[in-house]
C-alpha positions as CSV (number, residue, x, y, z in Angstrom):
1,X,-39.8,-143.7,32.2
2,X,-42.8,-144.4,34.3
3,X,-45.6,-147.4,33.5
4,X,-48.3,-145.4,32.4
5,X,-46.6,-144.0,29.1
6,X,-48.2,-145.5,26.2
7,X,-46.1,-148.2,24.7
8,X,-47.6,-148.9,21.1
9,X,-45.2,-151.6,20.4
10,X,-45.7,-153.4,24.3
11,X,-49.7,-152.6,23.8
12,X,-50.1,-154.6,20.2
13,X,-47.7,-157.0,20.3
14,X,-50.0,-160.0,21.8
15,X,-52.6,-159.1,18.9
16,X,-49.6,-159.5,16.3
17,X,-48.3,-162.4,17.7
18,X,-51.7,-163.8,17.8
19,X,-52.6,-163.4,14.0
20,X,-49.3,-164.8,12.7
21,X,-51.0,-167.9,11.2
22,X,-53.8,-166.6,9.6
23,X,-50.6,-164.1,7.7
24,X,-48.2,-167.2,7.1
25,X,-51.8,-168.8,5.5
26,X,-52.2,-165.8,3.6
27,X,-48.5,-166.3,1.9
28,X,-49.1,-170.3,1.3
29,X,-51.9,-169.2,-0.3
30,X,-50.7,-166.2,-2.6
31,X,-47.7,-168.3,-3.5
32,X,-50.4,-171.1,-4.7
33,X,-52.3,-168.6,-6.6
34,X,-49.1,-167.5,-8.1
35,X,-47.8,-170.6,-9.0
36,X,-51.1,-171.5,-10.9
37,X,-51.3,-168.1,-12.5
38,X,-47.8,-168.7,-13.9
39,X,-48.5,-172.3,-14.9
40,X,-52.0,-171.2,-16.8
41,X,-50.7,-167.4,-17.6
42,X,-52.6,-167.2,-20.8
43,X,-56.3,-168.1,-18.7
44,X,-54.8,-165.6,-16.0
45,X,-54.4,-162.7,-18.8
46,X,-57.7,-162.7,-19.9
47,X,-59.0,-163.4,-16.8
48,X,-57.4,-159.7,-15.8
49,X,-58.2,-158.2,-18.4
50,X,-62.0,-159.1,-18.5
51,X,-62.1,-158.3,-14.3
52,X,-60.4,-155.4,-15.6
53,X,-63.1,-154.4,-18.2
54,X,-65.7,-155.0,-15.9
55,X,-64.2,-153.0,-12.9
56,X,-64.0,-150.0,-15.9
57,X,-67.6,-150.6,-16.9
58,X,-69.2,-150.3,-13.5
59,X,-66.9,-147.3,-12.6
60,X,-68.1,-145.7,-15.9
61,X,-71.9,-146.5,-14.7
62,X,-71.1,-144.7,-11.4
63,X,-69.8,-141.8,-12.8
64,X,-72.4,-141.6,-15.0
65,X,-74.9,-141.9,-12.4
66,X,-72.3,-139.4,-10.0
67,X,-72.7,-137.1,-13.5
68,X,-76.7,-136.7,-13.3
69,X,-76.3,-135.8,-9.1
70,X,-73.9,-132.9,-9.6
71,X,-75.2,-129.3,-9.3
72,X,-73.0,-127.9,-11.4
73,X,-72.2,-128.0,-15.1
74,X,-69.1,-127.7,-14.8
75,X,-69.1,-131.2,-12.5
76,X,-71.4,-132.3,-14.6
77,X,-69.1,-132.7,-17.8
78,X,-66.0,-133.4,-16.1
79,X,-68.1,-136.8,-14.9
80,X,-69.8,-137.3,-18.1
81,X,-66.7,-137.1,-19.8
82,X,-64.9,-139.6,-17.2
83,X,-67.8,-141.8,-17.4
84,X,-67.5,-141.8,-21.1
85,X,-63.6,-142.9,-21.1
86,X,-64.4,-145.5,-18.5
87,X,-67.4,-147.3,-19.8
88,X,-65.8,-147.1,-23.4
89,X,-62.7,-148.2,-22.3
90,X,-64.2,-151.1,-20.1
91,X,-66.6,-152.2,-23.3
92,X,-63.5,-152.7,-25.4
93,X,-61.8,-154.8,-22.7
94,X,-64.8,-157.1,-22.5
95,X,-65.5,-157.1,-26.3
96,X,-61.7,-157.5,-27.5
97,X,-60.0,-159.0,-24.4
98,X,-57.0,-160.3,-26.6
99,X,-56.7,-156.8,-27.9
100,X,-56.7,-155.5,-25.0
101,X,-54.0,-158.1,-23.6
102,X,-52.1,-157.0,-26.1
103,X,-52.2,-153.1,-25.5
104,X,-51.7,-153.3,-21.9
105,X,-48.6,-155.5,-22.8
106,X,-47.2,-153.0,-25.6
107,X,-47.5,-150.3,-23.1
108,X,-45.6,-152.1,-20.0
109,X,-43.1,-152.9,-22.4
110,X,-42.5,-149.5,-23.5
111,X,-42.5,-148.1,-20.2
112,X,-40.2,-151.1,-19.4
113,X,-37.7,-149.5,-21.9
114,X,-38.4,-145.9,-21.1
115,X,-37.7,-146.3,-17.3
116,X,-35.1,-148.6,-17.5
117,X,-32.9,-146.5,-20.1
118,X,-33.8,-143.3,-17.7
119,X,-33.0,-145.5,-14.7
120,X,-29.4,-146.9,-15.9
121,X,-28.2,-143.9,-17.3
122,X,-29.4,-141.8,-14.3
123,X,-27.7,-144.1,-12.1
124,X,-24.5,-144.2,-13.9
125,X,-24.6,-140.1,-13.5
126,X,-25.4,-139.8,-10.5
127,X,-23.1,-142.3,-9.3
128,X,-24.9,-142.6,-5.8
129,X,-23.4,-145.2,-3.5
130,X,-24.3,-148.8,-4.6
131,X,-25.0,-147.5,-7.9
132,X,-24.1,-150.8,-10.2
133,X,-27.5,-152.2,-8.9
134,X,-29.5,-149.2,-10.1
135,X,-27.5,-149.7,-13.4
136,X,-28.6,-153.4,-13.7
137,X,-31.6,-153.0,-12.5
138,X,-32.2,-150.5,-16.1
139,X,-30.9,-152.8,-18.4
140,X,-32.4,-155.8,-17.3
141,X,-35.5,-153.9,-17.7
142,X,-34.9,-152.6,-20.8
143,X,-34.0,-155.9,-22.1
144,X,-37.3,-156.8,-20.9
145,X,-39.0,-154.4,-22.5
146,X,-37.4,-154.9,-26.1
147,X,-38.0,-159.0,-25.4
148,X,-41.8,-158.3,-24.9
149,X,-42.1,-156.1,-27.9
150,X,-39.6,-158.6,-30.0
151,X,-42.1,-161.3,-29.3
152,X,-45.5,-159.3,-29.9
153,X,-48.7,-160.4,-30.4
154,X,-48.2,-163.7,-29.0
155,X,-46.5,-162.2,-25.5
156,X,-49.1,-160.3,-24.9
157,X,-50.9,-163.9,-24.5
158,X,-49.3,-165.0,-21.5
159,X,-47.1,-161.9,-20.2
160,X,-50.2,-160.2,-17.9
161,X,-50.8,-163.6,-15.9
162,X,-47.2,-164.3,-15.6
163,X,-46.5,-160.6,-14.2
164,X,-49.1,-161.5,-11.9
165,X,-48.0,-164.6,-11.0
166,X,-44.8,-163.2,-10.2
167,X,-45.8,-160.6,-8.2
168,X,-48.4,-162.9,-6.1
169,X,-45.0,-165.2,-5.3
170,X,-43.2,-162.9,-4.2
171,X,-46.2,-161.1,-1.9
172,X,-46.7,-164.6,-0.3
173,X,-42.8,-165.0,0.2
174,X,-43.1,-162.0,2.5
175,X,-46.2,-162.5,3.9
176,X,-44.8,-165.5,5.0
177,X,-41.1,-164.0,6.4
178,X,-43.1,-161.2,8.0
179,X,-45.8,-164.0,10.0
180,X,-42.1,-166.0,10.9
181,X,-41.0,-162.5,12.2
182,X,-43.9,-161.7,14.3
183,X,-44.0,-165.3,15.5
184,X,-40.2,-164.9,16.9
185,X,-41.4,-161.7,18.8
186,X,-41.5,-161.9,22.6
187,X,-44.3,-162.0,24.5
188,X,-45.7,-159.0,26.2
189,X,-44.3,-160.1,30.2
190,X,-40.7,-160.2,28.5
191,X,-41.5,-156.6,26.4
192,X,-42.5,-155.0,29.9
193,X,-39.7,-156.4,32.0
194,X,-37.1,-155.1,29.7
């Protein structure tokens, strides 16, 4: 192979190497933010749910405005009718957040028992290789689900910021493998001589 091919992985790998600090930084911090969101998950739930609103509010104000700029009639519903759903829906998550807390919990834990029946039994059918997983991986959610709606209203309290939280640790534990990973790599000399 001659030296003038284009080697994506030889050409980027000083700029990856390079930036593996600012990515292991980025994990410390999501895992913080995590940690915190678990530890105040009730404060982290509304605080969702009222970025949440607010995020629906101003998209409903854009389509609205998006609505008026159309040409067409037909466009010109189809945006006033999204606008509608958005800026409604956004007004209730600011003007009810506990409500709405609750309704975005009741649904993940219906679609926590939906998917995770589909999931276990379609796994048990199928019977693909390493299929026990996919089977455990259905009930535990469905057990999930039926906890969440077993302990409704007050779960829907504290289940959104500790979902987050969750989800923010686990993003920072592989931000930080991946900046480990791209810190190991070798340096461009050794990529060209091999």
């Amino acid at each position: 192979m001659s030296e003038s091919t284009f080697n994506p992985l030889k050409e980027g790998i000083d700029e990856i190497r390079s930036s593996w600090g600012w990515i292991l930084v980025l994990g410390i911090v999501s895992i913080i933010l995590g940690l915190s969101c678990i530890a105040f998950n009730v404060s982290a739930t509304f605080a969702t749910i009222v970025v949440f609103g607010w995020v629906l509010l101003i998209s409903g104000v854009v389509a609205l405005v998006q609505a008026f700029r159309t040409g067409s009639w037909q466009g010109f519903f189809l945006y006033l009718l999204s606008a509608v759903f958005r800026g409604v829906t956004g007004y209730l998550l600011l003007r009810y957040p506990l409500m709405g807390a609750e309704t975005l919990t009741f649904m993940l834990a219906s679609f926590f028992i939906v998917g995770g029946v589909f999931r276990a039994v379609g796994s048990a059918v199928a019977k693909f290789p390493r299929w026990g997983w996919a089977v455990f991986s259905g009930v535990a959610s469905t057990i999930l689900g039926f906890m969440l709606l077993g302990q409704m209203p007050i779960s829907g309290l504290w289940f959104i910021g500790f979902a987050i939280g969750l989800d923010l640790i686990f993003a920072g534990m592989a931000e930080i493998g991946f900046a480990m990973a791209i810190h190991s790599l070798p340096n461009r000399a050794a990529v060209g001589a091999a």
